[in-house]
C-alpha positions as CSV (number, residue, x, y, z in Angstrom):
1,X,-2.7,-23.2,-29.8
2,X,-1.6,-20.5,-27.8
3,X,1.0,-18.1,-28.0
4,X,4.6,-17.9,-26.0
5,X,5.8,-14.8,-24.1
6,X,9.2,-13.2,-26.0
7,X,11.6,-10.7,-24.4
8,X,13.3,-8.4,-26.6
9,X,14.5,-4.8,-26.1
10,X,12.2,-2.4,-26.4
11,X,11.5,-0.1,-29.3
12,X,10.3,3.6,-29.6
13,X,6.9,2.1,-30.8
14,X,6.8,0.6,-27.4
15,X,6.4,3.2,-25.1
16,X,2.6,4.0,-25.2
17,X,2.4,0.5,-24.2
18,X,4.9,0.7,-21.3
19,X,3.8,3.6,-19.7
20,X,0.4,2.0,-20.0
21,X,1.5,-1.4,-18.1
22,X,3.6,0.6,-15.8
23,X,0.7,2.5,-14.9
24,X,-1.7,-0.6,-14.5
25,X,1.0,-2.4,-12.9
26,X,1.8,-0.3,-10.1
27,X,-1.6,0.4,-8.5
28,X,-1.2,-2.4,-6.5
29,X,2.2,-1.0,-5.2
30,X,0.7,2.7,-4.5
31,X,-2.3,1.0,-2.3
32,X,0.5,-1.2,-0.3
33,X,1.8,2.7,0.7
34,X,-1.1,4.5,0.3
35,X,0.8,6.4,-1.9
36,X,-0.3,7.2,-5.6
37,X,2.8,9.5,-6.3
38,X,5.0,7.0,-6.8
39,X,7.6,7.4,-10.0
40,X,6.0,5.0,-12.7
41,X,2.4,6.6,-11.9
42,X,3.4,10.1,-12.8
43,X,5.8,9.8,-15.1
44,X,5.1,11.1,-18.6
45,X,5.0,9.6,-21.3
46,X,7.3,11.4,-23.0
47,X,9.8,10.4,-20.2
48,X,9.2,6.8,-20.6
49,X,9.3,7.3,-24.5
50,X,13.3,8.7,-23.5
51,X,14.3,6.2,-21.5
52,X,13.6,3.7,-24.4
53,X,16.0,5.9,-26.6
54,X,18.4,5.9,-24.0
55,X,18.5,3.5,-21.5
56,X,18.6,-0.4,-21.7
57,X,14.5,-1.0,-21.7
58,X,13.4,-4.6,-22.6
59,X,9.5,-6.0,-23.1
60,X,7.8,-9.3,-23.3
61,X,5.7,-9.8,-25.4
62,X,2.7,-11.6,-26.0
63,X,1.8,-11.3,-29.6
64,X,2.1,-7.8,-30.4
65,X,0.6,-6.4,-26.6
66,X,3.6,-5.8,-24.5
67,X,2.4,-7.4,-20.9
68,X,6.1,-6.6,-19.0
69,X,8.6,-4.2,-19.2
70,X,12.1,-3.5,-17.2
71,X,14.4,-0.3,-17.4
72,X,18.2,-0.8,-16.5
73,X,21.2,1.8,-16.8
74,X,24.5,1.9,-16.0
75,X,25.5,4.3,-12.9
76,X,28.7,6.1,-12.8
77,X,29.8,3.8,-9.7
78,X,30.1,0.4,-11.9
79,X,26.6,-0.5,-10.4
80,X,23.8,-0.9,-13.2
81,X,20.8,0.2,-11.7
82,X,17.4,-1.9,-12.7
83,X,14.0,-0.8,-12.3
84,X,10.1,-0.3,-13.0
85,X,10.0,-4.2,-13.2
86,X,6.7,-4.9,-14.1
87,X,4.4,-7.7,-15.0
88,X,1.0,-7.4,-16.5
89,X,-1.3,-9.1,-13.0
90,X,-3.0,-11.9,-15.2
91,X,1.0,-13.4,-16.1
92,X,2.4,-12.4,-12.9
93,X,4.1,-15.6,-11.2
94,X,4.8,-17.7,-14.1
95,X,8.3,-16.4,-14.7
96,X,8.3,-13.7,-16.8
97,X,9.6,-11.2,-14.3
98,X,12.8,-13.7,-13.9
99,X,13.5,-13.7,-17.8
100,X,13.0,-9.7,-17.9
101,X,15.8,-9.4,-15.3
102,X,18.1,-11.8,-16.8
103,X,17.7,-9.8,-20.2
104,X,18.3,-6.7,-18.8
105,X,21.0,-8.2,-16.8
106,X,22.6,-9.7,-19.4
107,X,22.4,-6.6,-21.7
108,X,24.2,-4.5,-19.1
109,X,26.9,-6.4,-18.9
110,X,27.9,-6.8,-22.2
111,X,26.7,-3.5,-23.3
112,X,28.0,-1.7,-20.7
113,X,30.7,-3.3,-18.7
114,X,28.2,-3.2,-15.5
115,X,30.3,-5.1,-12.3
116,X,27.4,-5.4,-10.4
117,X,23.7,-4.6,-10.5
118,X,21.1,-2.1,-8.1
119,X,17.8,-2.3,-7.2
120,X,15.4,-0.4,-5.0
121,X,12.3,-1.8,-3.9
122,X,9.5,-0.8,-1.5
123,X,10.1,-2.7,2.0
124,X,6.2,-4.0,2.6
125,X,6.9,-5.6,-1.9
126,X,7.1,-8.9,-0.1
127,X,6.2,-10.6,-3.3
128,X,9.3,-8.4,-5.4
129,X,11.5,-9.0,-2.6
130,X,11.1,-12.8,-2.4
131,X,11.8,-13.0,-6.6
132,X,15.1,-10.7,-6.1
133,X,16.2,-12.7,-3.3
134,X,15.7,-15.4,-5.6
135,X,17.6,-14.8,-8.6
136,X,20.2,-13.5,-6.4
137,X,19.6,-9.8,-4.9
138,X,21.0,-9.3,-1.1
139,X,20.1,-6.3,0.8
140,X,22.4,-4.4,1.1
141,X,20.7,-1.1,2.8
142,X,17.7,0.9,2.9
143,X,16.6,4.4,1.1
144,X,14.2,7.0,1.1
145,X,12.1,7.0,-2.1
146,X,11.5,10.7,-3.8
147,X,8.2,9.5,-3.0
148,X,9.0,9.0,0.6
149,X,8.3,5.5,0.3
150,X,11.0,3.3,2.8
151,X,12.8,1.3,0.2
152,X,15.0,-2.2,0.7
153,X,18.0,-1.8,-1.4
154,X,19.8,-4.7,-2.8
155,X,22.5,-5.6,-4.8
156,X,24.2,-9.1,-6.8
157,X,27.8,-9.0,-8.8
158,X,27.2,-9.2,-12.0
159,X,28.6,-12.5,-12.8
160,X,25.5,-13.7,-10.7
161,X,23.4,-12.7,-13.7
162,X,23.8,-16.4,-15.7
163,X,22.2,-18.2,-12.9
164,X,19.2,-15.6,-12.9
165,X,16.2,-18.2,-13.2
C-alpha cells in the first residue's frame, strides 16, 4: 500500500529538509540561465530555518521526508508574495505543486488579510509558468532578479485562491 502526499505548514524541524529540496530542486532552474547564484542555491540554512519562524512556509510530505515546500508573506502593498515553489523531480506533475499554492494561498488570506497574491518567476520556467497560468496567475510585468535573472511577474486577486486546482 503506498503512502499519500500531506501538506501542512512547516515546522522548525523542517528546515534542514527544505533547504535540502530547495537546493536539489533548483539545479534544473540555474542550468535553464546558466546561473548557479540564484536565491534558493545560496541561501543559508539558517535563513531558510527564519523564514519557517516567520513567514507562512508549508511542506508536503511524504511519510516523514518532505519532497515540496512553498514560502509566502504578506507585503506592505496588500500583495502576498509566494515563492521557492518547489517539487521534489520524481513527484513533479502529479499535482503537488497545485495543493502547495492553494495552502499557502489559503493561509495568507485568512492569516493575513492578503487582497491579492505575487509571484516572480524566471521567463524561459515554461513548465512554472504554464501551472501559474493555470491556477490563475496573469502577468502582470517583468523584473530583474538580484540574480540578474529576467523574471515574468504575475499576479491573481485573492478570491481566485478557492478555484486553485
Amino acid at each position: 500500500m503506498g503512502m499519500s502526499v500531506t501538506i501542512s505548514a512547516a515546522t522548525e524541524q523542517d528546515a534542514e529538509q527544505i533547504f535540502r529540496l530547495q537546493y536539489l530542486c533548483f539545479q534544473s532552474e540555474a542550468a535553464l540561465y546558466g546561473n548557479y547564484r540564484i536565491d534558493p542555491l545560496v541561501q543559508t540554512l539558517d535563513s531558510v530555518r527564519e523564514e519557517v519562524r516567520a513567514d507562512c512556509v508549508f511542506v508536503a510530505r511524504l511519510g516523514d521526508e518532505v519532497v515540496g515546500s512553498v514560502h509566502g508573506r504578506a507585503t506592505e502593498d496588500g500583495a502576498a508574495s509566494i515563492g521557492k515553489l518547489c517539487v521534489h523531480p520524481r513527484l513533479q506533475g502529479h499535482g503537488i505543486g497545485a495543493r502547495l499554492l492553494r495552502a499557502a494561498e489559503s493561509a495568507l488570506v485568512e492569516e493575513c488579510g492578503a487582497k491579492r497574491f505575487r509571484l516572480h518567476t524566471g521567463h524561459r520556467s515554461e513548465s512554472h509558468l504554464r501551472l501559474y497560468r493555470r491556477v490563475g496567475y496573469e502577468t502582470v510585468g517583468t523584473a530583474q532578479g538580484a540574480d540578474g535573472v529576467p523574471m515574468i511577474v504575475l499576479e491573481k486577486p485573492a478570491g481566485a485562491y478557492a478555484t486553485t486546482a
